[in-house]
C-alpha positions, 0 to 999 in steps of 0.5 A: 409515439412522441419522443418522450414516451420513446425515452421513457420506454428505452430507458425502462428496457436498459434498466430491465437488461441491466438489472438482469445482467446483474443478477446471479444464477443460483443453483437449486439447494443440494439434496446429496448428504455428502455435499460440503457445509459452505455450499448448503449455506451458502444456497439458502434463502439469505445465506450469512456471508461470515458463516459461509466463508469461515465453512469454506475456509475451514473446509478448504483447510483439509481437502483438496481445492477442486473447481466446479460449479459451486466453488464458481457460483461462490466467487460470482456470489461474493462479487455480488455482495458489493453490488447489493450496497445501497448507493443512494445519497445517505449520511457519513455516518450510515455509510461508515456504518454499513462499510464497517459492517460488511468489512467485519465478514472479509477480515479476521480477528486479527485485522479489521478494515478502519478506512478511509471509506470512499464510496466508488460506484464503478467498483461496486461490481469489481471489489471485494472492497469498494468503499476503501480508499487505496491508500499510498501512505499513512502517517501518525503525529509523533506528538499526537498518537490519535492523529493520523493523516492519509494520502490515497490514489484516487479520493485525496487526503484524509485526517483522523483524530480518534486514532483512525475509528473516523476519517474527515475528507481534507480535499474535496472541495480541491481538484485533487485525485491523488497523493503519493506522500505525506508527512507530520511535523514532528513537533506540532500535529497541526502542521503537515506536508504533502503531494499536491497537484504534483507539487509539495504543499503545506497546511498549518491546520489540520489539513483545511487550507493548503499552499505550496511550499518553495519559491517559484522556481521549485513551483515551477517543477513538475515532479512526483514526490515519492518520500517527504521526511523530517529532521527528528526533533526539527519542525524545519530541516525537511527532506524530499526524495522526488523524480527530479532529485533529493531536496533539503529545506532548512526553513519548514518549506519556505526554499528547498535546495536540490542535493542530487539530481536523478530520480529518488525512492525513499528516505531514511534516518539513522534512529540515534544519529540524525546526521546520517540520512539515507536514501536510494535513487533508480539509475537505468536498471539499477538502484543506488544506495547513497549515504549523508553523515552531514545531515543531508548536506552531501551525500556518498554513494555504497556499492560493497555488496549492493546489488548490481544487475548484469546485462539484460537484467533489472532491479529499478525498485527498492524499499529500506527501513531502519530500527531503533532495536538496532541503529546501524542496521539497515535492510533494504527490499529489492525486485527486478529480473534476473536469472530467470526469474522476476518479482523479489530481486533480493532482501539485503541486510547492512549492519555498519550504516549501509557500508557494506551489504550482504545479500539475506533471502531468498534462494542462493541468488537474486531473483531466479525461478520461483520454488519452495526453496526460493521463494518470490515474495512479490507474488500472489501465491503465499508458498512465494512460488509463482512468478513475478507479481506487482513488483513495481507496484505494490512495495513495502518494508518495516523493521519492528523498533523493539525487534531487530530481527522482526522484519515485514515485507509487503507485495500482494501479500505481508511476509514477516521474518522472524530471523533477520530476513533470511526466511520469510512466512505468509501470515496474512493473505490476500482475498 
């Protein structure tokens, strides 16, 4: 037998192995009357997925949850509507299409997936969602509401004109993976700034062409830019919150001036004052709030109620955010371990500009055991009663810019307090 016909043949077999791999195995319809209503859909000839899953849900809603063969085919049978996507070469439009059709059925009214859409064949058999971009950060032009850019972990920067119905890929034709940051010029949708090849760089339009920002001494650095905002009202004043330190530039980019040195989370900006910016850095095991009211010239650090973990603890990640509704107030999302417990180290509130601190929620303590009565809300379970969770992953917080006391919180899951951050409730959760 020629060596080609040998090629041909082992090639037909591992197709064959594969594809019978890949197959599920499906029970036979159920005769008995008593069985649920998700299960007899769900084991017809082509079973509708949304009419499957809303009978599940529904049923699930009022009975026990008891595992057995059919709630396990259901998992696998889920898995494998991701694997039934044609992943031959096909237009933008058709594959936008047909990932906006499947994604109707794994939403609720309430929330729809918009995208980026990138199609990644390894997650095919993975995913409940294998042609959405992981997303790092999102960011609306304040001077065009319909232009949204994008940074993900995995297929680079995306643009949208029509308020994100479309998405344009901005860097496929770079040697470019991921970005962590983005940010929009306040005065000029054109003009933004991102996280490149580890880096800050520029576009002046709409994201076509890139160049890095800095001299070659800035250039030079390798840092990962956690945070990257705008004087209000300033095209040139910049702010940077990296790995190697705080950075201002007073000329949209040209040279930037390390502030403070350490590795910095975030930044904010008081919503009436811009002179007063606001950022946190990781110390060891520990966060740090620090404060400017010179516009980012000097910075002093708060420590009034600030948390502060004891030996053998850690609280190494925080999130703060800021509202219109209330300018001087200032929350701050904190995780860690401590007191036997990991995941949500604590929600803080200031309300005089991150003076002093006063820890909200949850439970009598930071972090602790998980329970109804302290709950974590880093966690996968949405009661907030299990134990640690990507903490140091997944990490989100908001404030509404008409509601003080609206506050969001995202882990695995979104929780939302209606009372200032003291209790929290799981309106949306994970699949």
């Amino acid at each position: 037998m020629n060596i080609t016909k040998v090629i041909f043949l082992s090639t037909l077999l591992i197709l064959s192995l594969n594809l019978s791999a890949q197959l599920e195995t499906k029970y036979a319809q159920p005769t008995d009357p008593n069985i649920p209503t998700w299960v007899s859909l769900m084991y017809q000839e082509e079973p509708d997925p949304g009419a499957v899953i809303n009978a599940y849900e529904s049923y699930y809603k009022g009975e026990p949850f008891v595992k057995n063969k059919h709630t396990q085919y259901y998992k696998r049978w889920l898995r494998s509507i991701a694997r039934e996507v044609d992943i031959r070469p096909q237009t933008d439009k058709e594959y936008l299409n047909k990932s906006q059709a499947q994604s109707a059925y794994r939403s609720s009214t309430s929330w729809q997936c918009i995208g980026p859409y990138d199609w990644d064949h390894e997650a095919a058999g993975l995913s409940y969602a294998p042609g959405s971009a992981h997303v790092y950060d999102i960011e609306q032009a304040p001077s065009d509401a319909n232009v949204l850019y994008a940074a993900t972990a995995t297929t680079g920067l995306w643009r949208s004109d029509d308020h994100g119905d479309n998405w344009v890929p901005l860097t496929e034709n770079l040697l470019l993976n991921g970005s962590t940051a983005i940010m929009i010029s306040p005065s000029n949708a054109s003009t933004v700034y991102a996280e490149m090849f580890s880096s800050v760089y520029k576009s002046t339009d709409s994201g076509v062409t890139w160049n890095p920002t800095g001299d070659a001494a800035f250039q030079a650095i390798s840092m990962n830019t956690k945070d990257i905002i705008a004087k209000p009202g300033s095209g040139t004043e910049l702010y940077l919150a990296s790995s190697t330190g705080f950075y201002r530039s007073t000329n949209a980019g040209t040279t930037w001036t390390q502030i403070q040195s350490g590795d910095y989370l975030e930044i904010e900006i008081h919503p009436t004052n811009a002179n007063i910016i606001y950022t946190t850095n990781v110390n060891g095991d520990a966060t740090e709030f620090w404060k400017s009211t010179n516009g980012g010239i000097s910075f002093t650090q708060q420590t009034i109620g600030w948390p502060v973990p004891a030996a053998g603890d850690e609280q190494k990640r925080t999130e703060i955010a800021v509202s219109s509704a209330d300018p001087n107030k200032v929350v701050a999302l904190c995780t860690g371990s401590a007191n036997g417990g990991s995941g949500l180290y604590g929600v803080y509130v200031s309300i005089d500009q991150g003076v002093t601190w006063t820890f909200n929620c949850c439970g009598p303590q930071p972090a602790g055991a998980p329970s109804a009565t302290n709950m974590n809300l880093m966690g996968w379970s949405d009661a907030g009663t299990d134990d640690g969770g990507q903490y140091y992953y997944d990490l989100g917080l908001d404030i509404s810019p008409t509601n003080a006391d609206s506050i969001f919180v995202a882990g695995v899951q979104l929780w939302i307090s209606a009372d200032g951050g003291q209790t929290f409730t799981c309106p949306a959760k994970w699949s």
